[in-house]
N, CA, C and O atoms as CSV, one atom per row, in Angstrom:
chain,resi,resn,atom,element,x,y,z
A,1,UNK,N,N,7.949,25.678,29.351
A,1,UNK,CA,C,8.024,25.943,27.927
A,1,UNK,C,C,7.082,24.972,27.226
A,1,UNK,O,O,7.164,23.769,27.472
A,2,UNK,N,N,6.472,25.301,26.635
A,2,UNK,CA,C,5.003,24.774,25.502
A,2,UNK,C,C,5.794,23.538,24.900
A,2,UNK,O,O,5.685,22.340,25.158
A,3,UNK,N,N,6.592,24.180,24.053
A,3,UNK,CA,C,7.351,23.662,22.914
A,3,UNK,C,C,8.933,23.334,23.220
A,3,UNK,O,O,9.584,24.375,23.126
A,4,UNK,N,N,9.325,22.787,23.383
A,4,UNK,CA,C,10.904,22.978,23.606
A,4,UNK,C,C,11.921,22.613,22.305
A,4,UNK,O,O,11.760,21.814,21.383
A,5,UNK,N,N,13.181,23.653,22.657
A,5,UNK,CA,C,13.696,23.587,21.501
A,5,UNK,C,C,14.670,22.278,21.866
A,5,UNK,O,O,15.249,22.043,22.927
A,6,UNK,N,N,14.652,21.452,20.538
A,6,UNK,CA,C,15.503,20.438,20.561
A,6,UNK,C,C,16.808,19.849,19.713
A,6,UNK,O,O,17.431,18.787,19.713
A,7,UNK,N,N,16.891,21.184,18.947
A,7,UNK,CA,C,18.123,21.110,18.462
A,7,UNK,C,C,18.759,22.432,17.756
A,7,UNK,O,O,18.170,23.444,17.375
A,8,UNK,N,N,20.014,22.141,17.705
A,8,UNK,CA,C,20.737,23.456,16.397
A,8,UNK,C,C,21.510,23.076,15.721
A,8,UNK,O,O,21.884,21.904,15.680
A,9,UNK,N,N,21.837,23.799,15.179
A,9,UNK,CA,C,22.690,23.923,13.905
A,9,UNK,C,C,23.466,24.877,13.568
A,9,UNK,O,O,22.885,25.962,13.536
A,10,UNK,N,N,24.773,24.910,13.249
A,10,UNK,CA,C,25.714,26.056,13.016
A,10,UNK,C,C,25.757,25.983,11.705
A,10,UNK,O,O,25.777,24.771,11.488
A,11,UNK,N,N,25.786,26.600,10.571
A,11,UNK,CA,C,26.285,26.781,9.155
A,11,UNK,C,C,27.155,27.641,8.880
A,11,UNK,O,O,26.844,28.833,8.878
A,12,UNK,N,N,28.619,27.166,8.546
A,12,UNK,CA,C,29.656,28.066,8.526
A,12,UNK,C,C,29.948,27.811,6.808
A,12,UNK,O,O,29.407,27.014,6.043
A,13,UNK,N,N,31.047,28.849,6.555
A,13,UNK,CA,C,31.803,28.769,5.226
A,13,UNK,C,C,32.387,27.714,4.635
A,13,UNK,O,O,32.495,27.330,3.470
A,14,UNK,N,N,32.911,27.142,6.190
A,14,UNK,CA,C,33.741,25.819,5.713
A,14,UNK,C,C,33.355,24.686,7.000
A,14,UNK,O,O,33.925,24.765,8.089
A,15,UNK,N,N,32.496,23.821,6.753
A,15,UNK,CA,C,31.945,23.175,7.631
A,15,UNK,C,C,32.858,22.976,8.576
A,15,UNK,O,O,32.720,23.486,9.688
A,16,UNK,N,N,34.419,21.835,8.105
A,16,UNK,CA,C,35.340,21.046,8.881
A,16,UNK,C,C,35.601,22.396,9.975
A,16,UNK,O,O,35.271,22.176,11.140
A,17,UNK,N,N,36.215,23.871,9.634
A,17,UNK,CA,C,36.504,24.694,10.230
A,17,UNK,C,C,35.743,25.024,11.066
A,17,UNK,O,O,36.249,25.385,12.129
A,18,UNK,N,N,34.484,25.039,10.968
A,18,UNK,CA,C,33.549,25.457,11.992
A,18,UNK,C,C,33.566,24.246,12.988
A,18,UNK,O,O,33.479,24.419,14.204
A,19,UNK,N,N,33.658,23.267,12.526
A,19,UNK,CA,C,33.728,22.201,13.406
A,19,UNK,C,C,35.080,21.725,14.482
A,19,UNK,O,O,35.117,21.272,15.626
A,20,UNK,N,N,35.629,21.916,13.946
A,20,UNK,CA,C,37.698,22.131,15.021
A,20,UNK,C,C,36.979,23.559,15.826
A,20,UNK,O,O,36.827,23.654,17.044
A,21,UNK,N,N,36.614,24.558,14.845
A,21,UNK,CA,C,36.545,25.727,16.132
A,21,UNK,C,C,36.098,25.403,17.268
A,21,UNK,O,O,36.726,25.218,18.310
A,22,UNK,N,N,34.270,25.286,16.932
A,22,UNK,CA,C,33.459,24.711,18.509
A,22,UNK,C,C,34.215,23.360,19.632
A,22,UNK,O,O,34.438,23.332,20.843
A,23,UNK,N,N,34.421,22.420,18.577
A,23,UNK,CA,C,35.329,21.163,19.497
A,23,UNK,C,C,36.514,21.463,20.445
A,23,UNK,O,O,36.801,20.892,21.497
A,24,UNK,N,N,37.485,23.079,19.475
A,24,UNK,CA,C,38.256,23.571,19.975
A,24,UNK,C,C,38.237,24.113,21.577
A,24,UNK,O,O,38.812,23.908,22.646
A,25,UNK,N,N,36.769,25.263,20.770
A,25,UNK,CA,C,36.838,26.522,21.923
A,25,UNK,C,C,35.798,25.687,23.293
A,25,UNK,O,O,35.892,26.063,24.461
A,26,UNK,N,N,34.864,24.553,22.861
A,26,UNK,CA,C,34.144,24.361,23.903
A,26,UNK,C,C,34.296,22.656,24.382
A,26,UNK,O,O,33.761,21.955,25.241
A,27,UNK,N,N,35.300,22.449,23.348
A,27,UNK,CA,C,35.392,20.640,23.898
A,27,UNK,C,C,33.939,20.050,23.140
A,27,UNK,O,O,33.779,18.873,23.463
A,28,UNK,N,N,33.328,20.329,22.627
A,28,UNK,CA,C,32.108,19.432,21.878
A,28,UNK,C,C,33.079,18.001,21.683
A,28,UNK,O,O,34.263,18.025,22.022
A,29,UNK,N,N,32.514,16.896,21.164
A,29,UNK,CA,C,32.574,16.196,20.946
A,29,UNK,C,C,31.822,15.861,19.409
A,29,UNK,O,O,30.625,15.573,19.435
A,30,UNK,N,N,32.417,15.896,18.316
A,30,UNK,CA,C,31.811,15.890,16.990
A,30,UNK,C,C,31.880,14.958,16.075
A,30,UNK,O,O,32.968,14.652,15.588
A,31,UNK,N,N,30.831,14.417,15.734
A,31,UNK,CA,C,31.417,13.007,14.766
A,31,UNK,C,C,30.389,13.568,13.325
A,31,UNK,O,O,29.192,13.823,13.191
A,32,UNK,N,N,31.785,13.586,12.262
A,32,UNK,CA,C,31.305,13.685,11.284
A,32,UNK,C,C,31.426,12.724,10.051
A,32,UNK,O,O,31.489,13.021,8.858
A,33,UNK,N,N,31.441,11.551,10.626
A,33,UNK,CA,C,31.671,10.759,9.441
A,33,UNK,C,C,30.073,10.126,9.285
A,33,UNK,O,O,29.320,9.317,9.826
A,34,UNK,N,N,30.114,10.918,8.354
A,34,UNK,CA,C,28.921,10.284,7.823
A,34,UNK,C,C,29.258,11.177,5.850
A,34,UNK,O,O,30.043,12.102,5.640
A,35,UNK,N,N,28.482,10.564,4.921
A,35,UNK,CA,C,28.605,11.117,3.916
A,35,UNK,C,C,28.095,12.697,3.210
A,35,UNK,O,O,28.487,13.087,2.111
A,36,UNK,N,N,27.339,13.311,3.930
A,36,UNK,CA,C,27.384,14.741,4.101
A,36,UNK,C,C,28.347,15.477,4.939
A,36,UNK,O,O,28.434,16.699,4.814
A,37,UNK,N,N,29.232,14.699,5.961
A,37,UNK,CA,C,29.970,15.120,6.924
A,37,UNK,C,C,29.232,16.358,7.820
A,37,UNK,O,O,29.877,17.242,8.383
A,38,UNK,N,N,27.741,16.246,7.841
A,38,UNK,CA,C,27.391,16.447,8.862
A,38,UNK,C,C,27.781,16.408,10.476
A,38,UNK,O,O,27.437,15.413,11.114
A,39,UNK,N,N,28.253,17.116,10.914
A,39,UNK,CA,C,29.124,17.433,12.281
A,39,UNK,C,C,27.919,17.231,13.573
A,39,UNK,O,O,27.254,18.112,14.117
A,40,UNK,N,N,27.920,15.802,13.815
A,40,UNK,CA,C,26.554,15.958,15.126
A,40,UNK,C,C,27.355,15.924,16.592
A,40,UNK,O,O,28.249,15.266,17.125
A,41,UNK,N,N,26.425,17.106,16.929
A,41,UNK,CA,C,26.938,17.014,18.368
A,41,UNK,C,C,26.310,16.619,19.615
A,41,UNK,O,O,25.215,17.117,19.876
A,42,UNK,N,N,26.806,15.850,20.372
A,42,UNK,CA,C,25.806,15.293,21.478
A,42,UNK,C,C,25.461,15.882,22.552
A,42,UNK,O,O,26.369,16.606,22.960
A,43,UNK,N,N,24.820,15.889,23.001
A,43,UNK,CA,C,24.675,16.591,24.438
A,43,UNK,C,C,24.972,15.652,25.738
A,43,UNK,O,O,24.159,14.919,26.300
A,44,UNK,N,N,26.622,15.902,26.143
A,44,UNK,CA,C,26.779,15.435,27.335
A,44,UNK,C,C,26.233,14.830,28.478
A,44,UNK,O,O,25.859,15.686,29.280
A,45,UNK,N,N,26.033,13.599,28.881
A,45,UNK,CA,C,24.908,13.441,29.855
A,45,UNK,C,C,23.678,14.007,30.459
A,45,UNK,O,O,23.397,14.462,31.567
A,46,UNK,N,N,22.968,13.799,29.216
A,46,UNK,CA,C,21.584,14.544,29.044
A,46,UNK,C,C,21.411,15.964,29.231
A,46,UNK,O,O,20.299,16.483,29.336
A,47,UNK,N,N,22.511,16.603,29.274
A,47,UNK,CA,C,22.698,17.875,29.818
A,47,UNK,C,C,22.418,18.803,28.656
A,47,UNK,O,O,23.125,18.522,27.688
A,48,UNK,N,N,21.737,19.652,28.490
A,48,UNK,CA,C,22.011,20.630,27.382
A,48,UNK,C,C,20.858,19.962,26.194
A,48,UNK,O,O,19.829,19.332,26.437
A,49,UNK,N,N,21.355,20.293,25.036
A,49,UNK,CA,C,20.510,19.764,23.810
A,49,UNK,C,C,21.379,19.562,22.421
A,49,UNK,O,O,22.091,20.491,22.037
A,50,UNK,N,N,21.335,18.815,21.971
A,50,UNK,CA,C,22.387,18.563,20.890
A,50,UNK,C,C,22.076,19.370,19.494
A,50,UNK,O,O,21.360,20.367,19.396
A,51,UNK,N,N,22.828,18.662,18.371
A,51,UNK,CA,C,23.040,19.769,17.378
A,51,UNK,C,C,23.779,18.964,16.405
A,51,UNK,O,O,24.137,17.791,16.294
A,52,UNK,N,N,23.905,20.525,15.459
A,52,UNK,CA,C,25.082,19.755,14.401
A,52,UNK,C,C,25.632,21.065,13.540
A,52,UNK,O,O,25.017,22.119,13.377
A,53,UNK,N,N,26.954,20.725,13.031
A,53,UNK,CA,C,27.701,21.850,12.198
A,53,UNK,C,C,28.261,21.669,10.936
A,53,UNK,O,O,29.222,20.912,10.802
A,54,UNK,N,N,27.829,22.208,10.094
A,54,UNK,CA,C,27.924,21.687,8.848
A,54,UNK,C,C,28.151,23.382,7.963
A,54,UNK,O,O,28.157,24.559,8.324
A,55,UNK,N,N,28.328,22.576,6.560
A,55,UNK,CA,C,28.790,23.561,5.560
A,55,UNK,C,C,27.605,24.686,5.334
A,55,UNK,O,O,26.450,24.267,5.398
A,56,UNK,N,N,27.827,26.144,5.064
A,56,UNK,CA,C,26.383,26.540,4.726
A,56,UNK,C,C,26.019,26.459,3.345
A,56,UNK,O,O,27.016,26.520,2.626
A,57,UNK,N,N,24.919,26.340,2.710
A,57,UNK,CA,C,23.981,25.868,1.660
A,57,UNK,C,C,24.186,27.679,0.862
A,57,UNK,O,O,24.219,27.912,-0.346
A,58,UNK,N,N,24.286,28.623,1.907
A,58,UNK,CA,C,23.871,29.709,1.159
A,58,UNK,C,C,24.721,31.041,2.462
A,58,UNK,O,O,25.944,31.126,2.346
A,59,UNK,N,N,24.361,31.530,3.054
A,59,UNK,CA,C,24.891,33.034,3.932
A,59,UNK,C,C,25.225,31.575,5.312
A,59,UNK,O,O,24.402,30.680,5.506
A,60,UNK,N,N,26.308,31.662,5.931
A,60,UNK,CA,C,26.180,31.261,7.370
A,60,UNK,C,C,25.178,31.615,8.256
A,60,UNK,O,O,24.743,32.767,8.258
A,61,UNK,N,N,24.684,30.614,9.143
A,61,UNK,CA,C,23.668,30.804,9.957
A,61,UNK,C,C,23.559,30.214,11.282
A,61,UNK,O,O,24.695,29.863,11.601
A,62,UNK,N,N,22.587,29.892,12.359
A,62,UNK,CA,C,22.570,29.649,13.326
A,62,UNK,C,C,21.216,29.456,13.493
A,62,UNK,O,O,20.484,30.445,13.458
A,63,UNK,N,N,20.720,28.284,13.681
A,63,UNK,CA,C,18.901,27.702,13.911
A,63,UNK,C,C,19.034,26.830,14.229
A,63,UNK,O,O,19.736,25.869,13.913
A,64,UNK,N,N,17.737,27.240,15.560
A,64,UNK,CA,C,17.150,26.119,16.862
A,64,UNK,C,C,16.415,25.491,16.207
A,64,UNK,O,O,16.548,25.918,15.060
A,65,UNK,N,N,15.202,24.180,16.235
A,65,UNK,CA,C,14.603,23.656,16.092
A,65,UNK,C,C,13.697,23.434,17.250
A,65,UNK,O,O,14.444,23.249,18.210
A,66,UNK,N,N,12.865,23.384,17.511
A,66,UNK,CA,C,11.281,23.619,18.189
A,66,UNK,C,C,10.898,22.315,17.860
A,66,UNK,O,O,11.273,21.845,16.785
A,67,UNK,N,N,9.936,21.405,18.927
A,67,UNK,CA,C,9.699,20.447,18.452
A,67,UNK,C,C,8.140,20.844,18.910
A,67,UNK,O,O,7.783,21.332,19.982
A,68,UNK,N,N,7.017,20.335,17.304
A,68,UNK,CA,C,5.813,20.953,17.527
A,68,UNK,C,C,4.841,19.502,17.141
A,68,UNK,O,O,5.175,18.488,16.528
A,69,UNK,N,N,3.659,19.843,17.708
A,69,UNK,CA,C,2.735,18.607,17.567
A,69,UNK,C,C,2.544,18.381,15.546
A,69,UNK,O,O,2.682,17.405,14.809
A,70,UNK,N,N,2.210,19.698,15.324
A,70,UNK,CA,C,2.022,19.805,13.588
A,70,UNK,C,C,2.856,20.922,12.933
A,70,UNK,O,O,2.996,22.116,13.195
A,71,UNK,N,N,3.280,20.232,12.135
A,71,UNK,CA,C,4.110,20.932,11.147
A,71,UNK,C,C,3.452,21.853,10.369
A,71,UNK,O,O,3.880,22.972,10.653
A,72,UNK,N,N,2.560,21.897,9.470
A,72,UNK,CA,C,1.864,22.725,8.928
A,72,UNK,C,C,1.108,23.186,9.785
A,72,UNK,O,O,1.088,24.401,9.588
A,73,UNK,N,N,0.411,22.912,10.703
A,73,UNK,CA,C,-0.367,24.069,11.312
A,73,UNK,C,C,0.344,24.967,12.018
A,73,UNK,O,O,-0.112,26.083,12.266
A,74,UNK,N,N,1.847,24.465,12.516
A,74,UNK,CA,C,2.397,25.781,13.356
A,74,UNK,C,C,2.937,26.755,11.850
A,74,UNK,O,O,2.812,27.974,11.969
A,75,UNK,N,N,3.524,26.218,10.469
A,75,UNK,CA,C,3.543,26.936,9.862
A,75,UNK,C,C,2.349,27.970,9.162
A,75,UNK,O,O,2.662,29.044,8.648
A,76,UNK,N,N,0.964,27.478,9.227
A,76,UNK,CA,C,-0.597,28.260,9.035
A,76,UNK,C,C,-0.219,29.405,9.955
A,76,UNK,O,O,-0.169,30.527,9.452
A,77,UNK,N,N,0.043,29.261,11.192
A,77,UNK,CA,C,-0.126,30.286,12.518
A,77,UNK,C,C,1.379,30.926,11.945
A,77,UNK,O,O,1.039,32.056,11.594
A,78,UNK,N,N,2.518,30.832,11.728
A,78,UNK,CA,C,3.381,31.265,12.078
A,78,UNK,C,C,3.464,32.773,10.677
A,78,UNK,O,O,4.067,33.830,10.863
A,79,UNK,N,N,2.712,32.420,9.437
A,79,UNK,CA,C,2.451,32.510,8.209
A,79,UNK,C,C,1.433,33.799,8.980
A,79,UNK,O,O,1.965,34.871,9.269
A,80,UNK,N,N,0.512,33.646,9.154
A,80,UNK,CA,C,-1.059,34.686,9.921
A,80,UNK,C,C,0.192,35.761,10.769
A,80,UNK,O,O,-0.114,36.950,10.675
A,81,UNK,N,N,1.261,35.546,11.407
A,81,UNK,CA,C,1.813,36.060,12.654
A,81,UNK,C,C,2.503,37.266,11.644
A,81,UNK,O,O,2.874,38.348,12.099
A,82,UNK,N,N,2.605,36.917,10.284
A,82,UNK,CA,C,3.978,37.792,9.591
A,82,UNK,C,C,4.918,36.800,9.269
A,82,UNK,O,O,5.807,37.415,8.679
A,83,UNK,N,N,5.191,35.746,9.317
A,83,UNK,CA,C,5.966,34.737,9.347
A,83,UNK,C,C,6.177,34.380,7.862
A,83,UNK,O,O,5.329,34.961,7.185
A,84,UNK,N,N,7.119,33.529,7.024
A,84,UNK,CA,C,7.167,33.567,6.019
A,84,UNK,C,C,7.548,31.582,6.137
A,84,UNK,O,O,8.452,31.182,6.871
A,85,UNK,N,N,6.764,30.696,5.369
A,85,UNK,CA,C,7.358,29.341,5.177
A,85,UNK,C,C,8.912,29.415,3.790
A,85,UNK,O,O,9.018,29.812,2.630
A,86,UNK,N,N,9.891,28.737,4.883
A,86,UNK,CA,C,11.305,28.366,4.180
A,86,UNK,C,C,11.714,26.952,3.525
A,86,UNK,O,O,12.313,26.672,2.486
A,87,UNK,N,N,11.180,26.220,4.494
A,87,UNK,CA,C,11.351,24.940,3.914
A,87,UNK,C,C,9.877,24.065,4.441
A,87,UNK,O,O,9.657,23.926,5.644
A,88,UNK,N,N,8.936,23.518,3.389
A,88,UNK,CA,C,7.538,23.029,3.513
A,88,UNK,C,C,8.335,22.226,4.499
A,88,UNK,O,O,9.502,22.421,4.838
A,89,UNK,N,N,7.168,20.906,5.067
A,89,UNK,CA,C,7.490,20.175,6.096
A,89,UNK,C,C,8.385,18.671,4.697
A,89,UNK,O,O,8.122,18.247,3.571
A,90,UNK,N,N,9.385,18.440,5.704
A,90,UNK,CA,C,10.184,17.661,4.967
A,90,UNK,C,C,10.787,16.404,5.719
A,90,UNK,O,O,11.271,16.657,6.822
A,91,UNK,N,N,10.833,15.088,5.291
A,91,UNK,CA,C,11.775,14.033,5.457
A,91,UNK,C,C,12.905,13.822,5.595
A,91,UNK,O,O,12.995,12.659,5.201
A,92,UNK,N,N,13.969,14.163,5.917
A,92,UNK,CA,C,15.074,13.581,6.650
A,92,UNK,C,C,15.751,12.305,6.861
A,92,UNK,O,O,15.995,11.831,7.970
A,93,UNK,N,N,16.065,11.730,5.642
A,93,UNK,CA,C,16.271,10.461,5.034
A,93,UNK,C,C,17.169,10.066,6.158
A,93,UNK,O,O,18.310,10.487,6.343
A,94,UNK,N,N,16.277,8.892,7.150
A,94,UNK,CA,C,17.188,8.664,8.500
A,94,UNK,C,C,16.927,9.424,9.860
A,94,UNK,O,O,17.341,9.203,10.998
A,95,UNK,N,N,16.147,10.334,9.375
A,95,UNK,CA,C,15.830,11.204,10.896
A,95,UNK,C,C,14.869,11.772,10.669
A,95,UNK,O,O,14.323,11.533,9.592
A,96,UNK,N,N,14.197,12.869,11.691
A,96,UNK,CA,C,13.125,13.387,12.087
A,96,UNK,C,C,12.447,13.745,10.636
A,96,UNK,O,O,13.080,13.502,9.609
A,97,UNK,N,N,11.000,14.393,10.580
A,97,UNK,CA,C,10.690,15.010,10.088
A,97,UNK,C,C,10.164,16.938,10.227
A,97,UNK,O,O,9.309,17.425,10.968
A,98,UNK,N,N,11.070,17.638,9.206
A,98,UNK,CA,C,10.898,19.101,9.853
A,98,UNK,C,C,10.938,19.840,8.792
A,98,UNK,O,O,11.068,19.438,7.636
A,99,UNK,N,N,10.767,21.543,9.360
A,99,UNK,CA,C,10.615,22.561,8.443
A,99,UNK,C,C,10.607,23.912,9.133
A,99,UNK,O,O,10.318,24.016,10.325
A,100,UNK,N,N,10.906,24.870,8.422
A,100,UNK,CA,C,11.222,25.906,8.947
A,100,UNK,C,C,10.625,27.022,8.155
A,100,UNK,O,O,9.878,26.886,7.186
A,101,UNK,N,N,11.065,28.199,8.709
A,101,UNK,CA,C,9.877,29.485,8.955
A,101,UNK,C,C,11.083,30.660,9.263
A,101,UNK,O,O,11.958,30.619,10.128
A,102,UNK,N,N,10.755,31.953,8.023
A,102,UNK,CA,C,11.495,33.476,8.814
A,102,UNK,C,C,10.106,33.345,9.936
A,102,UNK,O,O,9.050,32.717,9.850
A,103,UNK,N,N,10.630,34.182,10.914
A,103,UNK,CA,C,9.919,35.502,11.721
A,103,UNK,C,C,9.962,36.537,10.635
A,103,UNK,O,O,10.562,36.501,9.561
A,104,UNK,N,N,9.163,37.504,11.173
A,104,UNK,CA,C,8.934,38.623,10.263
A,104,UNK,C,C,10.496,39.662,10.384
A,104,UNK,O,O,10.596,40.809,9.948
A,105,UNK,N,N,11.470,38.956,11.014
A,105,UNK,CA,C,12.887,39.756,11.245
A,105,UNK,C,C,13.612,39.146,10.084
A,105,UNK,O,O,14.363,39.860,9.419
A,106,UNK,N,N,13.464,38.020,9.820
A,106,UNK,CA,C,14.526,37.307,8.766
A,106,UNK,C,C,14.717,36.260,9.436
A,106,UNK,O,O,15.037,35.318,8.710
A,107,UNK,N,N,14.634,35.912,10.964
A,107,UNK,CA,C,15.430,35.100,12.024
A,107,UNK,C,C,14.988,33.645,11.483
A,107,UNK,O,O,13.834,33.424,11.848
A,108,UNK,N,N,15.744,32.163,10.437
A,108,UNK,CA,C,14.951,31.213,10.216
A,108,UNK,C,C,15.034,30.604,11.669
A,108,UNK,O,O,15.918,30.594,12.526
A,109,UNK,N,N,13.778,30.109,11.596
A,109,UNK,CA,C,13.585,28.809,13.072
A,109,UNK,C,C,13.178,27.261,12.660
A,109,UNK,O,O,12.036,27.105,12.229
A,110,UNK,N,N,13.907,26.287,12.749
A,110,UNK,CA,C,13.747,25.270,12.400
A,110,UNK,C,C,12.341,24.383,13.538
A,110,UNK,O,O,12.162,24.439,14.755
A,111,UNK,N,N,11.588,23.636,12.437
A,111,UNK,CA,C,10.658,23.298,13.725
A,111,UNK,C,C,10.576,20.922,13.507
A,111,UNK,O,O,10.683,20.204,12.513
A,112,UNK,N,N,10.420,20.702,14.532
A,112,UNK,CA,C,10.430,19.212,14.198
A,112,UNK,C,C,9.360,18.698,14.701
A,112,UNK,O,O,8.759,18.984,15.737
A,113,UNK,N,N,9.157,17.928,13.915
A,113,UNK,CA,C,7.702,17.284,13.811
A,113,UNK,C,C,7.634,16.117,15.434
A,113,UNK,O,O,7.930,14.925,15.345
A,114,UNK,N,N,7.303,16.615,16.463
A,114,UNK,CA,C,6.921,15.569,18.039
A,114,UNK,C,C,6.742,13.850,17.114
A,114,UNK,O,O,6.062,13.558,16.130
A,115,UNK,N,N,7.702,12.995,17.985
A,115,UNK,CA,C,7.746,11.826,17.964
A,115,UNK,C,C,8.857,11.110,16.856
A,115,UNK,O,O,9.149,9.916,16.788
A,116,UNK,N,N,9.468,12.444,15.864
A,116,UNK,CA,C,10.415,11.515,14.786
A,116,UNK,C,C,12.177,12.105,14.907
A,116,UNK,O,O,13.073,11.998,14.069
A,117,UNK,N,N,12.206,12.777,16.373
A,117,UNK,CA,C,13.509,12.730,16.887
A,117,UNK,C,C,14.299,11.857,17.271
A,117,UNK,O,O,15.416,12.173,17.682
């Protein structure tokens, strides 16, 4: 794989709920204390790829993150493909820097900027 995806994200109705569910149904391990109560989840002895579950902003959703050399240029190409830019490339007060993109389906894909994971 070129690019590998290096993270997700669940966006439910009610963050905490979405968060007991997955911990529930799959044993995650979730720590959300932080002041967004952002729900991060780890990936078990390097196994897998981590994540996080949180409240949704707008419709519930579900997006990977791609980790790419350039942020704007994979959004230039992704834009030429049919692609539509969702969120310009952005800061992450404390973490990576990223941004995201429809496919020409609606599908958003979160992408992170190589080296600020």
């Amino acid at each position: 794989m070129a690019n590998a995806v290096t993270h997700f994200e669940i966006h439910g109705r009610d963050g905490k709920k979405a968060q007991d569910f997955y911990a529930s149904l799959l044993g995650w391990k979730i720590d959300a204390d932080n002041p967004m109560n952002y729900g991060m989840v780890s990936a078990p002895d390097g196994e897998g790829i981590g994540g996080g579950i949180a409240p949704a902003m707008g419709e519930p959703m579900v997006t990977i993150y791609v980790e790419v050399d350039d942020l704007d240029a994979t959004l230039k190409t992704a834009e030429s493909l049919g692609g539509k830019t969702v969120l310009p490339p952005s800061d992450v007060p404390g973490g990576p820097k990223l941004a995201q993109f429809a496919d020409p389906d609606g599908n958003v894909i979160g992408l992170t900027q190589a080296g600020t994971m």
